[in-house]
Structure formats: structure tokens, C-alpha cells
C-alpha positions in Angstrom: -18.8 9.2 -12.2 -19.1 6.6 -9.9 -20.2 6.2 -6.3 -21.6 4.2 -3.5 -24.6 4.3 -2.4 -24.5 2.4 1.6 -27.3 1.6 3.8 -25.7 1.6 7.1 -26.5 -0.4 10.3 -25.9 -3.9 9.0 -24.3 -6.6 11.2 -22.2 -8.6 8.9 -21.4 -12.5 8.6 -19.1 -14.7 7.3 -15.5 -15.1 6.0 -13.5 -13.0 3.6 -9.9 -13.6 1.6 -7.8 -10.7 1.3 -6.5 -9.6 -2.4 -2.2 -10.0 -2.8 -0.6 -6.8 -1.7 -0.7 -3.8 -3.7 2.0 -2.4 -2.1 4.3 -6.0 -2.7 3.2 -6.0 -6.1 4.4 -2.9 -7.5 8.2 -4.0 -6.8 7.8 -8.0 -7.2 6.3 -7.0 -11.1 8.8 -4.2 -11.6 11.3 -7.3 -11.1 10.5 -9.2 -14.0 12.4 -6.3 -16.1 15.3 -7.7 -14.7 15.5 -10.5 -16.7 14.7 -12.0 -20.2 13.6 -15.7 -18.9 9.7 -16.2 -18.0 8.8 -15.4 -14.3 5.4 -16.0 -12.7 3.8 -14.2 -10.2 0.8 -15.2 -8.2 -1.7 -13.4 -6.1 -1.6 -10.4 -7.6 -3.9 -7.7 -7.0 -6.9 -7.1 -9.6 -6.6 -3.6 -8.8 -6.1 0.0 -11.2 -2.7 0.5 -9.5 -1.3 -2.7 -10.4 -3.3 -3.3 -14.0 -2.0 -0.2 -15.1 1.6 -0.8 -14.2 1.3 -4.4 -16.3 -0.4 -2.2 -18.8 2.8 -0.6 -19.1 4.9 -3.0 -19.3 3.6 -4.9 -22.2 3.9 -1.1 -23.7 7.9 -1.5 -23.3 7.7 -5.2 -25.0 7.1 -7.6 -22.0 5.4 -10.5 -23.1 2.3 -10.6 -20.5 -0.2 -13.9 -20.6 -3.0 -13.8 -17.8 -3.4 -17.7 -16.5 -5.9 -17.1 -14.1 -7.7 -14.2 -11.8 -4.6 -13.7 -9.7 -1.7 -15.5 -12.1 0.5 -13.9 -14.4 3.8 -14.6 -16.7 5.9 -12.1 -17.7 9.0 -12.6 -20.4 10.9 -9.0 -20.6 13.1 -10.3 -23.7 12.5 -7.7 -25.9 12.2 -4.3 -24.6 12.0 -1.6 -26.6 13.9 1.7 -24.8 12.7 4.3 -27.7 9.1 4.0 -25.8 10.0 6.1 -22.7 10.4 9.2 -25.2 6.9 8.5 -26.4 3.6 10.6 -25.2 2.1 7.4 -24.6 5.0 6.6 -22.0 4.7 10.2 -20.5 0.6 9.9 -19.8 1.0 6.6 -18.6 3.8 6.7 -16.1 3.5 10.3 -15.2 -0.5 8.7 -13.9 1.0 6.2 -11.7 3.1 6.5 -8.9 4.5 3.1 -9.1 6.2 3.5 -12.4 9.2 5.1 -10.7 9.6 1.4 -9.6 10.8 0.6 -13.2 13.7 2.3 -13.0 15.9 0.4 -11.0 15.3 -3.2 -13.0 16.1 -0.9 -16.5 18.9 0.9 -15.3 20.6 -2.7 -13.9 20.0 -4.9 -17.1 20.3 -2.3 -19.7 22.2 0.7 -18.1 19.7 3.5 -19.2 16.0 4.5 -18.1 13.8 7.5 -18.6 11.0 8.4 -16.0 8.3 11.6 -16.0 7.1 12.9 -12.8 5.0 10.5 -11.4 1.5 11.4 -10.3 -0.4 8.9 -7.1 -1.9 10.2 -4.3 -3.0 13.5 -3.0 -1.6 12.8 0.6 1.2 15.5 1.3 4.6 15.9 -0.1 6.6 11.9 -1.2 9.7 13.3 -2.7 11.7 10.8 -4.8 15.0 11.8 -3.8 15.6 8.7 -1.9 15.6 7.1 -5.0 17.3 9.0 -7.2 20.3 9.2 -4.6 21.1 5.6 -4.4 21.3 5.5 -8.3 23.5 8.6 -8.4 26.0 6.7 -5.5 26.0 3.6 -7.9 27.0 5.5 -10.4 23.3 6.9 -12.4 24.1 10.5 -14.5 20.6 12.5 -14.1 19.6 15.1 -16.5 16.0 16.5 -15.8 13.7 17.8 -18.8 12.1 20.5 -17.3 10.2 21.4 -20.3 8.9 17.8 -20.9 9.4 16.9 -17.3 11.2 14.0 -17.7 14.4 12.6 -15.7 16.8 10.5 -18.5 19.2 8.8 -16.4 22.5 7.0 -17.6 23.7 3.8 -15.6 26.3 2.8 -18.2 28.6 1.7 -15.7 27.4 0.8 -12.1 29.5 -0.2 -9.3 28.8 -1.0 -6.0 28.9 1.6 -3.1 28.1 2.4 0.6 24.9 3.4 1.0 23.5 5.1 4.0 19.6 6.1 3.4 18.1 9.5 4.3 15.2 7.6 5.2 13.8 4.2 5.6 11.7 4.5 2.1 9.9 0.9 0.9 10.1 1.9 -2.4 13.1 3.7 -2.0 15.4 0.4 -0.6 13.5 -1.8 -3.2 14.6 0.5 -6.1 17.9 0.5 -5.0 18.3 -3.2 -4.4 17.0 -3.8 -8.0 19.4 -2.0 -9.3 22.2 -2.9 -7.2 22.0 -6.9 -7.8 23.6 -6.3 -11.0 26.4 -3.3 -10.4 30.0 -4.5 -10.0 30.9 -5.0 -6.9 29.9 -4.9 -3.5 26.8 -3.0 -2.4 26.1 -2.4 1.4 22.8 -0.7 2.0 22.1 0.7 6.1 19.2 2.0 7.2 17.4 -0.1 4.9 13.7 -0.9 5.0 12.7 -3.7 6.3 9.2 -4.4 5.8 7.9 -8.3 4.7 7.3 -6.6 1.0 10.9 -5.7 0.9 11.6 -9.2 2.3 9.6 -11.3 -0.3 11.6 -9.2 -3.3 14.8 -9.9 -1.8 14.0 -13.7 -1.6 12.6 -13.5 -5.0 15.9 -12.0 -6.3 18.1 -14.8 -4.2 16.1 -17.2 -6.4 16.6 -15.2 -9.6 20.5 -15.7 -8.8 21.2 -12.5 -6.9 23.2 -12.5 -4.0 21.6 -10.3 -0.7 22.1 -11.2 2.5 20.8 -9.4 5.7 17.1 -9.9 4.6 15.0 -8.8 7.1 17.5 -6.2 8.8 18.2 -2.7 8.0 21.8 -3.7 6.6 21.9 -5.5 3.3 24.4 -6.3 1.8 24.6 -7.5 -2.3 26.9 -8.7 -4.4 26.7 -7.5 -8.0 25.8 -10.6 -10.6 25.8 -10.5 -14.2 22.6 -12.3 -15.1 19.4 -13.0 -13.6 17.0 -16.0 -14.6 13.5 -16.8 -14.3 11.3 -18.3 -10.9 7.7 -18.4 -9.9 6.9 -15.9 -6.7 3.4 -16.1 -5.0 2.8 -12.4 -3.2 1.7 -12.1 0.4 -2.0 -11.3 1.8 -2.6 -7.5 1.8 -1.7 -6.4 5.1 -3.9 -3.1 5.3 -7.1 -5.2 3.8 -6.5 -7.3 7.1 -6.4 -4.3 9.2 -9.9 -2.7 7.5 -11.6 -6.0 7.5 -11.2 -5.9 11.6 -11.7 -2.3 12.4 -15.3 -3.4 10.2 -16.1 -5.9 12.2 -15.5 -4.0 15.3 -17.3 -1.1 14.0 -20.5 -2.9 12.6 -20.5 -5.7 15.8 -19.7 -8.5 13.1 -18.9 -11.8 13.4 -16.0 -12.2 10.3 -13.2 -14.9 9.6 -10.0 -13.3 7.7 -8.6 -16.0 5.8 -5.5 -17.3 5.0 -3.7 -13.8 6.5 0.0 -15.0 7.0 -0.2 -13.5 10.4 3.9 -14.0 11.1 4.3 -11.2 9.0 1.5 -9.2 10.2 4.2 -7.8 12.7 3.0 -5.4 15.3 -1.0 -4.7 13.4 -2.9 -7.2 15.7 -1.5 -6.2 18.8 -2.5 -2.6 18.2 -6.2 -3.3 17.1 -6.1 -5.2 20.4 -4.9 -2.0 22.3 -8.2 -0.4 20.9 -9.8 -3.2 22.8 -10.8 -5.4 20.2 -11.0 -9.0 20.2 -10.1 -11.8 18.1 -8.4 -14.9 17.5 -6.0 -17.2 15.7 -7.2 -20.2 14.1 -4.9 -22.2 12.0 -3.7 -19.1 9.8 -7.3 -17.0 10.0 -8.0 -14.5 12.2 -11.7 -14.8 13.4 -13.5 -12.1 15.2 -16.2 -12.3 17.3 -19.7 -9.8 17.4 -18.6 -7.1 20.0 -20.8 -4.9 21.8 -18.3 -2.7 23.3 -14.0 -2.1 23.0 -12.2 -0.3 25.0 -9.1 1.9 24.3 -6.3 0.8 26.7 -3.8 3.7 28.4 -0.3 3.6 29.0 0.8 1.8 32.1 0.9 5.5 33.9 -2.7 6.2 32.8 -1.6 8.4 30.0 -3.8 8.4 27.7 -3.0 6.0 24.7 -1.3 7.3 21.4 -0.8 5.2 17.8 1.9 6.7 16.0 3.3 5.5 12.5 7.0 4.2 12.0 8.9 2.2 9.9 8.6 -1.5 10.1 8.5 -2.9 12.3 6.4 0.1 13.6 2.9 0.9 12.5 2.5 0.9 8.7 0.9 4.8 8.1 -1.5 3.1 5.4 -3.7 1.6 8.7 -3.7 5.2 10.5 -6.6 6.3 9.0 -8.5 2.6 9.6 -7.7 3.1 13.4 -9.0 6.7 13.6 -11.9 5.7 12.5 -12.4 2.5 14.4 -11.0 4.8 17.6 -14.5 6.7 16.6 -16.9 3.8 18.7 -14.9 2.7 21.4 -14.6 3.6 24.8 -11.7 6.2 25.9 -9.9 8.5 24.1 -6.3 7.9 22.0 -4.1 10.2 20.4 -3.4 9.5 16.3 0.2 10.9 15.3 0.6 10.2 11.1 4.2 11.5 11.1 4.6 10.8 7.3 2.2 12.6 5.3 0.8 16.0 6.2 -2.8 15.7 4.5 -3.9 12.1 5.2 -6.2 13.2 8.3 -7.8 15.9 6.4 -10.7 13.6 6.0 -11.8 14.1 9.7 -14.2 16.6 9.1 -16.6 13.8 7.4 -16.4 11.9 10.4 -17.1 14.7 12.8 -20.4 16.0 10.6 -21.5 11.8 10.9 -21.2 12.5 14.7 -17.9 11.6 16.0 -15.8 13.2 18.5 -12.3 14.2 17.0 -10.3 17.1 17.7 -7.7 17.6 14.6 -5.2 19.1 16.8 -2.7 19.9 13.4 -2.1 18.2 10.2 -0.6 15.6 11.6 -2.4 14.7 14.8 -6.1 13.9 15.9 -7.5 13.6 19.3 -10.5 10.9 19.1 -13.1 11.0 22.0 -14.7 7.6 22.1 -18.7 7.7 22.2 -18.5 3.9 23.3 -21.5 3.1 20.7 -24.0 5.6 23.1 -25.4 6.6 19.4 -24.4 5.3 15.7 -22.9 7.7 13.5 -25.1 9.1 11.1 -25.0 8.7 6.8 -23.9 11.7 4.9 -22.5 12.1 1.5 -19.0 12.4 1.3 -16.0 12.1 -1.5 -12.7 10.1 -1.1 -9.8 11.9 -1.2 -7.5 9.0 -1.1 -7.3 5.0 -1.2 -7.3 4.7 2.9 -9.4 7.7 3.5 -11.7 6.1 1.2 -11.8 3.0 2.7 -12.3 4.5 6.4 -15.4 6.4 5.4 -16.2 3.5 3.8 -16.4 1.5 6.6 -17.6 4.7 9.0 -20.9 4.8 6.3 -21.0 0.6 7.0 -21.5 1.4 10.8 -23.4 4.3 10.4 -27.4 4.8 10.3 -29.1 5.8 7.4 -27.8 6.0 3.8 -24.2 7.4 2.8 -22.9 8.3 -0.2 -19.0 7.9 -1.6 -17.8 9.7 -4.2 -14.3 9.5 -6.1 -14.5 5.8 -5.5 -11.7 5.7 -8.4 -9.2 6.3 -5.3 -10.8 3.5 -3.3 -10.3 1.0 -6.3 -6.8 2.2 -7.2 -5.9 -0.6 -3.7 -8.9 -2.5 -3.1 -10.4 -5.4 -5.8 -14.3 -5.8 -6.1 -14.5 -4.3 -2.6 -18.3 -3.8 -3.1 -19.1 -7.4 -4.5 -17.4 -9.1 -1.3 -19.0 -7.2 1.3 -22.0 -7.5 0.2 -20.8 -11.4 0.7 -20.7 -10.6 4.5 -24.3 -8.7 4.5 -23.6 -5.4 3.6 -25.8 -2.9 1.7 -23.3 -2.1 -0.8 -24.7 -0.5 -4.2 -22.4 1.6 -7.4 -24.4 4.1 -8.9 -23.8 6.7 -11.4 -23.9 9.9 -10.2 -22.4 14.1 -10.0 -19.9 14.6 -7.5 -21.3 17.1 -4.8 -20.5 20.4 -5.4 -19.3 21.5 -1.5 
């Protein structure tokens, strides 16, 4: 097993590029099964999340050719449907959360799919049923395996509908739209999500020949095609690596450019890394960050004190809750961290309270963080990640801390960030992978 091994302490230097989006990438390649021409995608993630889900598409015929790093072509002319009754299909698909993204694209061009119970995350309940209810109203059959665990579904004849989601679900709305762009009719979508991801597949569709309007609102509306054809799509910057990269320069008083971040569809991220007092600014399309000694939390205009609660865009993404706590850890003040959406992702606090910090987990879903204002660096401990943004918060709590930390699980921590060890140490960092056994507390 893998870990790291950090020597905390370290002010870091210099300028770092953030990967494509993970959570962008998952839909945009799902896409490609949507069509037989060649499309290729850029930017794209060198990540476990994403290789695998490429992995498994050249399983179901998709002819895949790497150009570069970050470049990809995909040519979905020749699928083979028998291989979602295969063991192979079950193992890989039921691993990866993303492969219920699939679905959509196979039941639009070919009016069948097959999915097992997806696996992911161990961050509270994510039910599917957003999903699954938009294919039922556009006409999808269901009939679950319970044996093999496996949901066939039948989309033999889709047609447009009215659909009013349960929630605002990324995933969810993207699944949905895939599908939709090819069902007779008219499709009309409310309560839709919103976020830039779910924008950039839209747009990407349009240029396949699809036809979606209301991109970038909650109500889209999509008129059924009968074929799609190839385009080239470059993915955004990954919003939640822009988010880490400044609550670690906060917390290790580091002087770091952000390159190339796309910050008009950052949405409401900066401003709430400023409400934790921290500074930076915009030049050209980087965000650069200056050393600072000391941040401090603002409070409401009352003099309540301040609380960060996730939403849907264009809210707080939940993926950058865990980032703040942490960050919340060494200012000055105190702020209140709701995570409405998933009821085990602050379960990690208990690391950050035995490396000295000041957090009161008032329930599953809410932490009270007491500021030390920087009157003492945390202290290194060895610690395991339960998952990718957990990870990556003790990860950059071990940066800041003093003394040596140790990371285990790092699997979960590489499942959403590329080479994330080589490019800090870039900036400075003490960074090292070693072998080694899991603790056993």
C-alpha cells in the first residue's frame, strides 16, 4: 500500500496548472457513445476515475488513441452491447461510480443499456434515483437483477416529456440531457442543474447537432435529433484543484500563481475564500496569492458569526467544504461549516482536532471551527484518507503542520488529483510515496 510521508512547515513558491475537471470529464467522455464519428477531447484528467472509465469504454468497442498527456480521440462505431452481461463489465463498472454516466448516451443511440450498482465514494447515501426517473419519464422499462445486481433497461422508444427534477443532481441532469437529445420530441427539463460542467456538455452536444436551449438556467429545453456527429471539446480547469491550491497557500503562508483558472466560471469560490480573509488577485486569467501572515474570518453584517453552507450552483460546490474547514483551522474567528449533501464527509475532523485544531463536530452534518489565528502550527500525525476531498484537506493540514505526517489510502486522493505529489514538490513541498501497512487504529 501506498502512502505519504510529509515534512510539514514548508513555505511554498511558484506557479501551478490545474488538471481538466474530473467532475466535467466523466459526462463530456460518456458523450462520445453518442455517436459513431471521431470526437476529441482535451484536457482531460490523468486521473484513476477517469482512466478507468476510458478503460471501459474501449471494453464496449470504442476506438481510443491517446495523442498527447491530456488529448484523446474516441470513435464509438462499433459497440458491442453483449459486454454489459459480461463479469468483466460487472467488476469494472460496479468499481466506478461514473459508469452510471454511460447509460444515457446507450440508451439514446441504441435504445438499450445494462448498469450494476456502481461503487465510488464512502461519503453518505448518493441514490441514483434521479437518474433512473428521467429515463423511466422518457419512456426507459427497468428490470433490476437482484441476484446479479444489475439494472437492464429498455429505451426502445423514447419520447420527449416534462421533466421536473427531485433534485438539482449534476450527474443526474447530464444523464438525462444525453439521453433526451435523441428522444422524439420535445424535452423540457426544470430544476435542472446548472453548474459550468453541465454547461460545457450542453455546448458540446449543440455542436454535435443537438438542439438545447436555456444553457446555463435551470429550464432546458431539447429538441429530439436523429443523429449526432463528431467535434473537438477542450474541458475546463478543475474547479476544486483551484480551491485546494488557495486554502495551501493560505495555510503554509505561500506565495503561489494558479494558472490559466477560467475564473468567469469560478462562480461564487473566490469570494468565499476571501470571506475567510484571504487574499489574492487576478492577473490576466491567473489567480496569484500573496505570503500571508494572518486571515481573518469575516461575520455577518449583524455580527453573527459567519457560516459556509453547500448549495447547488451557483451556491457552494460541497466538494470544497472539506478544503474550507480546514483552511477555517488557522485563521482568526470562528465560522460555522453546514455540508447539507452527504452525511459522512466531516467525519474526518477528528484527525484535525488530534493535530491541534479547534473544531466542535456539532452533528454529521455541521462543524464549528475555532480559529487559533496561527498562535501554534498544527502538529504531524499519521492519518488515512477516507475520501478524495478528505484526503486532500489532510493533505494540505500535514503541509502546514510541524513535524512529519503520514497519509494512508492515498488510492482515494488519486481517484481526483493527477501527480499531486510530483507538483508540489514543484512549489517546495516535502512530499515523499512510500510503501507501507495501513495503521491498525
Amino acid at each position: 500500500m501506498n502512502a505519504f510521508e510529509i515534512i510539514g512547515g514548508q513555505k511554498l513558491k511558484g506557479e501551478i496548472t490545474p488538471q481538466g475537471a474530473k467532475n466535467e470529464a466523466l459526462q463530456i467522455i460518456s458523450a462520445v457513445l453518442l455517436t459513431e464519428e471521431k470526437i476529441t477531447i482535451s484536457n482531460i484528467p490523468d486521473i484513476k476515475d477517469v482512466n478507468k472509465l476510458i478503460e471501459l469504454l474501449g471494453d464496449l468497442g470504442v476506438t481510443v488513441e491517446r495523442l498527447s498527456k491530456d488529448t484523446y480521440t474516441f470513435e464509438a462505431k462499433n459497440i458491442n452491447l453483449e459486454f454489459f452481461q459480461s463479469d468483466i463489465f460487472k467488476a469494472k463498472g460496479g468499481s466506478l461510480r461514473g459508469s452510471i454516466m454511460i447509460v444515457g448516451p446507450l440508451l439514446a443511440r441504441f435504445g438499450k443499456a445494462a448498469i450494476p450498482k456502481p461503487g465510488g465514494d464512502k461519503i453518505g447515501r448518493r441514490r441514483l434515483d434521479t437518474h433512473f426517473l428521467g429515463f423511466e419519464k422518457l419512456g426507459a422499462k427497468f428490470v433490476y437483477d437482484s441476484k446479479k445486481e444489475f439494472f437492464n433497461v429498455d429505451a426502445t422508444a423514447l419520447k420527449g416529456a416534462y421533466i421536473l427534477m427531485d433534485e438539482a443532481s449534476v450527474t443526474g441532469t447530464a444523464n438525462i440531457v444525453m439521453t433526451a437529445v435523441m428522444a422524439k420530441g420535445i424535452t423540457t427539463i426544470y430544476n435542472a442543474a446548472c453548474e459550468p460542467y453541465l454547461q460545457q456538455l450542453c455546448k458540446m452536444l449543440n455542436r454535435m447537432g443537438a438542439k438545447i436551449t436555456g444553457v446555463g438556467s435551470n429550464l432546458l429545453t431539447i429538441e429530439g435529433v436523429t443523429k449526432l456527429g463528431g467535434t473537438e471539446h477542450r474541458m475546463l480547469p478543475d474547479m476544486i484543484e483551484i480551491g485546494s491550491f488557495i486554502g495551501l497557500a493560505a495555510m503554509t503562508e505561500s506565495e503561489i500563481t494558479i494558472k490559466d483558472v477560467c475564473y468567469a466560471e469560478l462562480g461564487i469560490i473566490p469570494e468565499v475564500f476571501r470571506k475567510l480573509g484571504i487574499k489574492f488577485e487576478l492577473r490576466g486569467d491567473d489567480i496569484f496569492i500573496p505570503s500571508q501572515k494572518h486571515y481573518v474570518i469575516e461575520s455577518f453584517i449583524d455580527g453573527s458569526m459567519l457560516t459556509i453552507a453547500d448549495s447547488p450552483w451557483p451556491g457552494f460546490t460541497p466538494d470544497l467544504l472539506s478544503i474550507v474547514l480546514v483552511v477555517a483551522t488557522q485563521a482568526k474567528g470562528s465560522v460555522l461549516i453546514h455540508q447539507k449533501m452527504f452525511e459522512s464527509r466531516l467525519f474526518f475532523v477528528d484527525k484535525l482536532i488530534e493535530m491541534g485544531a479547534q473544531i466542535i463536530l456539532c452533528d454529521p452534518h455541521r462543524a464549528t471551527v475555532n480559529g487559533i489565528n496561527k498562535q501554534y502550527k498544527l502538529r504531524g500525525i499519521s492519518m488515512t484518507s477516507p475520501d478524495i476531498r478528505a484526503g486532500v484537506s489532510l493533505l494540505i493540514a500535514a503541509l502546514s503542520a510541524e513535524g512529519k505526517s503520514t497519509i494512508f489510502n492515498i488510492e482515494q486522493i488519486e481517484r481526483g488529483y493527477q501527480d499531486i505529489d510530483t507538483r508540489l514538490r514543484a512549489l517546495g513541498a516535502q512530499i515523499k510515496r512510500i510503501d507501507a501497512s495501513a495503521p491498525s487504529h
